[in-house]
LUMLOKOL-434469 format. One record per residue (C-alpha): residue number from 1; x, y negated, z; residue in one letter. Coordinates in steps of 0.2 Angstrom, whole numbers, plus 2048, in hexadecimal, padded with zeros to 3 digits. Each point is the difference from the previous one (the first is absolute). Layout:
BEGIN
<r resi="NUM" c1="X" c2="Y" c3="Z" resn="A"/>
...
//
This chain:
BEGIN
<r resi="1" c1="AF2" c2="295" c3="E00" resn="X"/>
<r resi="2" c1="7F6" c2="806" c3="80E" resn="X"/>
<r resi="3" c1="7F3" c2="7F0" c3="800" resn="X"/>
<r resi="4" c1="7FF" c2="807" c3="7EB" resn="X"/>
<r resi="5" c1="7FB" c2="810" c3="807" resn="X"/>
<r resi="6" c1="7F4" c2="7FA" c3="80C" resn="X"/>
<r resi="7" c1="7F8" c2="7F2" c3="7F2" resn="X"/>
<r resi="8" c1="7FF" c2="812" c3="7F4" resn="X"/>
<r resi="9" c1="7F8" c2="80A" c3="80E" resn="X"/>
<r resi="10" c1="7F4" c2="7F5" c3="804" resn="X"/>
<r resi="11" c1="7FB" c2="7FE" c3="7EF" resn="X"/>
<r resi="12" c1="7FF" c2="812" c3="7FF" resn="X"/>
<r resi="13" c1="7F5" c2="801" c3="80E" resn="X"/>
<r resi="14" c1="7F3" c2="7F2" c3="7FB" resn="X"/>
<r resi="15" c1="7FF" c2="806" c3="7EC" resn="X"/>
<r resi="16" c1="7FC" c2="812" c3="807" resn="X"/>
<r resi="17" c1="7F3" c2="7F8" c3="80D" resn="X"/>
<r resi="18" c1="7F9" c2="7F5" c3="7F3" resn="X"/>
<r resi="19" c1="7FD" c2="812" c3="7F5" resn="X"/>
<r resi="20" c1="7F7" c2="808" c3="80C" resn="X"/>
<r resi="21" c1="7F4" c2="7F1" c3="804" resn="X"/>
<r resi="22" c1="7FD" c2="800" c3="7EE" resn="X"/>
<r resi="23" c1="7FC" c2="813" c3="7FE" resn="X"/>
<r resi="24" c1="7F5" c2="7FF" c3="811" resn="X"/>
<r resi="25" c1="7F6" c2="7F2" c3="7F9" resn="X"/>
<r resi="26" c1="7FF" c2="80A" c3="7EE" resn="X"/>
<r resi="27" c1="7FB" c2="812" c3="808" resn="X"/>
<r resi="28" c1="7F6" c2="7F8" c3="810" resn="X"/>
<r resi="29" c1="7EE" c2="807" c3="7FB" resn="X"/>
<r resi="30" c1="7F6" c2="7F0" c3="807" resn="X"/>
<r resi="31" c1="80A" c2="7F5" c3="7F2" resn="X"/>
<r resi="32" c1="7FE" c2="80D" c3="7F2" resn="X"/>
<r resi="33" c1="7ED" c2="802" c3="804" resn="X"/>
<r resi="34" c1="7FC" c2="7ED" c3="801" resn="X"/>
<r resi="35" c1="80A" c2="7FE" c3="7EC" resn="X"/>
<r resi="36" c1="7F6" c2="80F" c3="7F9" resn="X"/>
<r resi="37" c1="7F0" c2="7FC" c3="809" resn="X"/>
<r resi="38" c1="7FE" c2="7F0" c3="7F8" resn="X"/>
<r resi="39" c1="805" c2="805" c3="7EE" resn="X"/>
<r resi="40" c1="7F1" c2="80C" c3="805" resn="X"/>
<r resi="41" c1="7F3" c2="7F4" c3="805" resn="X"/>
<r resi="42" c1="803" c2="7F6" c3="7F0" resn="X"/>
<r resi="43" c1="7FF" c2="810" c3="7F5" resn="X"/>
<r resi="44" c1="7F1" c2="807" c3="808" resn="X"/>
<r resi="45" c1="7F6" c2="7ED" c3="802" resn="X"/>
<r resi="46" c1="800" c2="7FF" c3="7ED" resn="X"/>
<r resi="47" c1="7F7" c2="812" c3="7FD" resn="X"/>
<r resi="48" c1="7F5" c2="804" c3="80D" resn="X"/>
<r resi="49" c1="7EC" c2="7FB" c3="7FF" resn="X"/>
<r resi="50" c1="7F3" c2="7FF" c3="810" resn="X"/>
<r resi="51" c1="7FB" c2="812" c3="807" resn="X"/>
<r resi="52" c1="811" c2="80A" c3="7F8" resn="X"/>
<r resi="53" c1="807" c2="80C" c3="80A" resn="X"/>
<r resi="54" c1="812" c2="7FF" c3="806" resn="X"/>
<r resi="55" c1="80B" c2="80D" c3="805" resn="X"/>
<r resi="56" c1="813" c2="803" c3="80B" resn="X"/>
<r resi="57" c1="80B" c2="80B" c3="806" resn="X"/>
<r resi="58" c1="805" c2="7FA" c3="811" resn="X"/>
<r resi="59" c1="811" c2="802" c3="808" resn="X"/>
<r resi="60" c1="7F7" c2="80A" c3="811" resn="X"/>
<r resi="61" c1="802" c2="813" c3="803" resn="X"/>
<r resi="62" c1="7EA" c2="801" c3="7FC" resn="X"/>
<r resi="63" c1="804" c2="7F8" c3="7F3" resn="X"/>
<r resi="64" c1="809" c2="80D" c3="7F9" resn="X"/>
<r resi="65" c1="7F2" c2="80D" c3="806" resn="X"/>
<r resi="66" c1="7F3" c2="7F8" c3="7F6" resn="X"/>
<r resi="67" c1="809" c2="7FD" c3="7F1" resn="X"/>
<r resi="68" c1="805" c2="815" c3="800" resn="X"/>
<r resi="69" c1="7ED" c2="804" c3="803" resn="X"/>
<r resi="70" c1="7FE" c2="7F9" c3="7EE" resn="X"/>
<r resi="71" c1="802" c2="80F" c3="7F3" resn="X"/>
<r resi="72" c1="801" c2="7F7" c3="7F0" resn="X"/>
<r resi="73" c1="809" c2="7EF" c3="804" resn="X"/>
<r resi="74" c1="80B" c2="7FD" c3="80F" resn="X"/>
<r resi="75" c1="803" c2="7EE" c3="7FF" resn="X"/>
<r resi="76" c1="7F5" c2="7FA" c3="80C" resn="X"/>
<r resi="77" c1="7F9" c2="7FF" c3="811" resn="X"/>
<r resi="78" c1="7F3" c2="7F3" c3="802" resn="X"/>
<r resi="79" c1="7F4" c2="7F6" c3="7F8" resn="X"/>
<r resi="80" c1="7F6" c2="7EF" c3="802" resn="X"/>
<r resi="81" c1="7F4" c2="7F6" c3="7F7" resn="X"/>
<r resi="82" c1="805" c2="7F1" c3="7F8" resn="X"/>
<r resi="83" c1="7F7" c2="7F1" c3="803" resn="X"/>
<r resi="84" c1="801" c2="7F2" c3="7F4" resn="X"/>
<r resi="85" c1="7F7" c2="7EE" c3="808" resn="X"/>
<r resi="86" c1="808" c2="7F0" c3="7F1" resn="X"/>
<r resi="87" c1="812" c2="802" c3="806" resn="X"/>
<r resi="88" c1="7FF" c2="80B" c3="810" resn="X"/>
<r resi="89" c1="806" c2="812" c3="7FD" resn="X"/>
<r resi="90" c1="7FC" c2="80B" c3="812" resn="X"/>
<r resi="91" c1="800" c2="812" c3="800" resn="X"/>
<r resi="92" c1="7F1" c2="808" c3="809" resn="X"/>
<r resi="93" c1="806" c2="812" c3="808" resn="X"/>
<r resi="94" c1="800" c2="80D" c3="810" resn="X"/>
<r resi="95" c1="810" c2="806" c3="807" resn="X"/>
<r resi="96" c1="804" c2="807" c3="811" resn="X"/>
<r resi="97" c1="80C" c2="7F4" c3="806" resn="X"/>
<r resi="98" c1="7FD" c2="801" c3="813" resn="X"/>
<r resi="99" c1="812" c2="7FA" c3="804" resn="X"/>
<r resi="100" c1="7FC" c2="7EF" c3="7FB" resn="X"/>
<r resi="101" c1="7ED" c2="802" c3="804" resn="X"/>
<r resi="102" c1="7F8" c2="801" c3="7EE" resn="X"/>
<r resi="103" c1="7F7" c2="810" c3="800" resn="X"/>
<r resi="104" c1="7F0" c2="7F9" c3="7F5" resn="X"/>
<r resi="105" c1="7FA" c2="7FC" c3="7EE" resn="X"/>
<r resi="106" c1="80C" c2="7ED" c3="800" resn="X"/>
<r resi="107" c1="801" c2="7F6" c3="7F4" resn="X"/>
<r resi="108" c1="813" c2="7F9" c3="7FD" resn="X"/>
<r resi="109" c1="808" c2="7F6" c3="7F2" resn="X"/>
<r resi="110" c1="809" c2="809" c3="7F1" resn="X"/>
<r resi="111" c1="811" c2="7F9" c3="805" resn="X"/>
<r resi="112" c1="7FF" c2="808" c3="810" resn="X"/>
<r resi="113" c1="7F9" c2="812" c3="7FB" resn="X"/>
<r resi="114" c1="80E" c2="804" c3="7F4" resn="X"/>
<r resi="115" c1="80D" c2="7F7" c3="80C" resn="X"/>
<r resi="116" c1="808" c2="812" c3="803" resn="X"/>
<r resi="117" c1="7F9" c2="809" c3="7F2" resn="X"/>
<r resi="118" c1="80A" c2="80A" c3="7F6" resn="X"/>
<r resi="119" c1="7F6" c2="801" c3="7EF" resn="X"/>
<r resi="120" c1="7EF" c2="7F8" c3="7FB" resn="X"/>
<r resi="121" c1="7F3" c2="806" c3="7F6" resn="X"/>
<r resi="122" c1="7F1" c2="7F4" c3="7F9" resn="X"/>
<r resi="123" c1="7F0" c2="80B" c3="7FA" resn="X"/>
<r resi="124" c1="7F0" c2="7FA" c3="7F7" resn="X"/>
<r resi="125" c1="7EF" c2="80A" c3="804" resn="X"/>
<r resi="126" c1="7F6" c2="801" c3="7F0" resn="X"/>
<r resi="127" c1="7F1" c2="7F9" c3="7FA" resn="X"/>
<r resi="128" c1="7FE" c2="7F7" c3="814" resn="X"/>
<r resi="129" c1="7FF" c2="7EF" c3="800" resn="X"/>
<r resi="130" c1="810" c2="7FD" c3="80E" resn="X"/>
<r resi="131" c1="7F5" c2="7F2" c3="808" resn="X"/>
<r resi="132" c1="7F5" c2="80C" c3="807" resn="X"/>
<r resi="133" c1="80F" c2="80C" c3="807" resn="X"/>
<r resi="134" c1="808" c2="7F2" c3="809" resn="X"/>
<r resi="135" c1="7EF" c2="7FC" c3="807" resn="X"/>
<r resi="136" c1="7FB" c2="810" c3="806" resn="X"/>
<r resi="137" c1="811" c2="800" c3="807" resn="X"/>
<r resi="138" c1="7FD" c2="7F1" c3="80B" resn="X"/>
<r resi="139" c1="7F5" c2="806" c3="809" resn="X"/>
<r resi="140" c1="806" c2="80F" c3="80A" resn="X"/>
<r resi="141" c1="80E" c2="7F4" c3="806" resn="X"/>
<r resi="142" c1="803" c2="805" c3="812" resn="X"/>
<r resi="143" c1="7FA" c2="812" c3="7FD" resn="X"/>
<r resi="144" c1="80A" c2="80C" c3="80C" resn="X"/>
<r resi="145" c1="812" c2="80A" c3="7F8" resn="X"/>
<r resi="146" c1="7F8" c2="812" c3="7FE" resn="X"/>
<r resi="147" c1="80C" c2="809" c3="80A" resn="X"/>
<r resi="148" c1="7F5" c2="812" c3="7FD" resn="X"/>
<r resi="149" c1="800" c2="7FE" c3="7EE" resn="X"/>
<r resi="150" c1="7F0" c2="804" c3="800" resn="X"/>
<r resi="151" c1="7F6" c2="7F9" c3="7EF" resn="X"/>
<r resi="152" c1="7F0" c2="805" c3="806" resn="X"/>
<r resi="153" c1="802" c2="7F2" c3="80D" resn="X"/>
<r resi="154" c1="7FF" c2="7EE" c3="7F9" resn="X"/>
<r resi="155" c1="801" c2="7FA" c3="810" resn="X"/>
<r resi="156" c1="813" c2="800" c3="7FF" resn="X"/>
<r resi="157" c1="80B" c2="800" c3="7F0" resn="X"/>
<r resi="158" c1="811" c2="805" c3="7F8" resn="X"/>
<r resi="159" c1="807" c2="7F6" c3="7F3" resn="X"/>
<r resi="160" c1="7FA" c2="80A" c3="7F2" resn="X"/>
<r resi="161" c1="7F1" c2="803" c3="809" resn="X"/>
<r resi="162" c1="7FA" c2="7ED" c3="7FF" resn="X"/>
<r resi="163" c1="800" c2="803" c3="7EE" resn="X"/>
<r resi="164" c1="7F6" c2="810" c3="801" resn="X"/>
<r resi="165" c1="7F3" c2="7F8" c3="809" resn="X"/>
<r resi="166" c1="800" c2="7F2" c3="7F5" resn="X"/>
<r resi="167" c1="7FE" c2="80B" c3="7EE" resn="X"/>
<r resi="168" c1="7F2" c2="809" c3="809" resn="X"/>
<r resi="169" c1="7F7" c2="7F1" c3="802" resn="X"/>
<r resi="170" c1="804" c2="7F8" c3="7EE" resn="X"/>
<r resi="171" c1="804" c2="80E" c3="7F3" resn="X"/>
<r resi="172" c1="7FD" c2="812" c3="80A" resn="X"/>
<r resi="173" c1="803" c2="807" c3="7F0" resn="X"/>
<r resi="174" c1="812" c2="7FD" c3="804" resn="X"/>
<r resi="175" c1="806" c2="80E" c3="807" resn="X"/>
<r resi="176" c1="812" c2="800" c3="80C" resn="X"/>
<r resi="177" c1="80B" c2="810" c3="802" resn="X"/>
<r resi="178" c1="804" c2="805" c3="810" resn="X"/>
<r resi="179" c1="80C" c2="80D" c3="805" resn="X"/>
<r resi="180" c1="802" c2="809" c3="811" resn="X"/>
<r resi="181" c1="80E" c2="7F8" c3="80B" resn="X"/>
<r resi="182" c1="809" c2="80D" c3="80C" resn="X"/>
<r resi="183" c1="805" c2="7F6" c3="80A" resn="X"/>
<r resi="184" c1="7ED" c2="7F7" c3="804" resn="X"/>
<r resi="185" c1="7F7" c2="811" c3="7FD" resn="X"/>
<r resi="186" c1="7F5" c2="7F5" c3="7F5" resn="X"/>
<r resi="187" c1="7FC" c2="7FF" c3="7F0" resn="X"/>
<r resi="188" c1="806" c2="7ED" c3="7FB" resn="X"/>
<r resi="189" c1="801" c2="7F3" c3="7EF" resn="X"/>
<r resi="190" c1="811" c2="800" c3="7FB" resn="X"/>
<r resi="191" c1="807" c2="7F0" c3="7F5" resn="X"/>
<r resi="192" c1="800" c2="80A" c3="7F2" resn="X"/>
<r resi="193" c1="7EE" c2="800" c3="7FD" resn="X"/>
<r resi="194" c1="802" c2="7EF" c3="7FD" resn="X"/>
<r resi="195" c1="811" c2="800" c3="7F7" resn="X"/>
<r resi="196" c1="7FA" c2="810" c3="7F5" resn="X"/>
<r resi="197" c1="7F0" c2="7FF" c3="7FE" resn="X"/>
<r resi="198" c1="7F6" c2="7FC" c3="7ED" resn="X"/>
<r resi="199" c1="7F3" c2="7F3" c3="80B" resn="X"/>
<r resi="200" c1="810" c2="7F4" c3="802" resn="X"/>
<r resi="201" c1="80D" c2="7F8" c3="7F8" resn="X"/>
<r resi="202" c1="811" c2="7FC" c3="802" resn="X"/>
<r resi="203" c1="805" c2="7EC" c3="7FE" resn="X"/>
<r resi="204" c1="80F" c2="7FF" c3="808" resn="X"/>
<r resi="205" c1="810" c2="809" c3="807" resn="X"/>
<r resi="206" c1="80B" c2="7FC" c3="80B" resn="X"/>
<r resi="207" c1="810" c2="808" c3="807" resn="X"/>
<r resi="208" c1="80E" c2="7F6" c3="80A" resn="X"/>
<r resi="209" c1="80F" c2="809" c3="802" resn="X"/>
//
């Protein structure tokens, strides 16, 4: 009788072990981000063209800032350029990362920029041949973050400050919002002048729950 109890107790104990390694592995945000992420990369491959602009919402505490400096539309916080060369998709964009040393216009493939994204956003600039964004894109690689936010410096760049400089130089009747940032004490590009803005259009949504 007692060896019956022991043989059901351990049971027991190795079903109710065997449940939480399954919910650990089910709720464990690296497994759930590596599944969505490539469901993503498949989705977003087949719509984009060379020179589109990408957008996220990051998981980071600026992330949040920047996506509340938007008015409009709050589901963003960055931006890059896509880059298109036959079957390479990279991402061409600025971010102040100087935990991990990447404070600089970098280029980075798709798969690893939306890595921890939370939602993606493809847009189109119309009547620009995307070649020539991409392009144009290319060569401020290595450009300093622009931690002053300062757009009359092009010396250093935001992200949506890469793509400023780079509508001045090809369409400068394109015009950016800006809107003043508190917390900067400057006025700054917010994603929604690329998100709600009539000079661009919208090819693809993403939200990964």
């Amino acid at each position: 009788m007692r060896i019956r109890r022991r043989f059901i107790l351990s049971g027991i104990i190795i079903f109710i072990f065997l449940i939480i390694l399954i919910i650990f592995f089910i709720i464990t945000p690296g497994s759930k981000s590596v599944k969505l992420n490539s469901i993503d990369l498949k989705n977003i491959s087949m719509n984009i063209e060379d020179g589109d602009i990408i957008c996220r919402l990051g998981d980071r505490i600026w992330s949040l800032y920047f996506r509340d400096v938007s008015v409009t539309d709050r589901r963003f916080s960055h931006m890059g350029i896509l880059r298109v060369n036959n079957d390479l998709i990279s991402v061409i964009h600025t971010e102040g990362d100087t935990g991990h040393g990447i404070d600089y216009v970098n280029e980075t493939s798709l798969e690893e920029f939306i890595q921890f994204a939370r939602t993606i956003g493809i847009y189109r600039i119309k009547d620009i041949n995307g070649s020539r964004i991409s392009d144009l894109a290319a060569e401020y690689l290595k450009i300093p973050f622009d931690w002053q936010f300062d757009m009359n410096d092009d010396s250093k760049l935001y992200c949506t400050e890469l793509l400023y400089v780079i509508l001045n130089r090809l369409a400068p009747q394109i015009e950016l919002n800006t809107i003043y940032a508190g917390l900067l004490k400057k006025n700054v590009i917010p994603l929604d002048a690329i998100s709600d803005s009539e000079y661009f259009k919208e090819i693809l949504f993403l939200r990964i729950e």
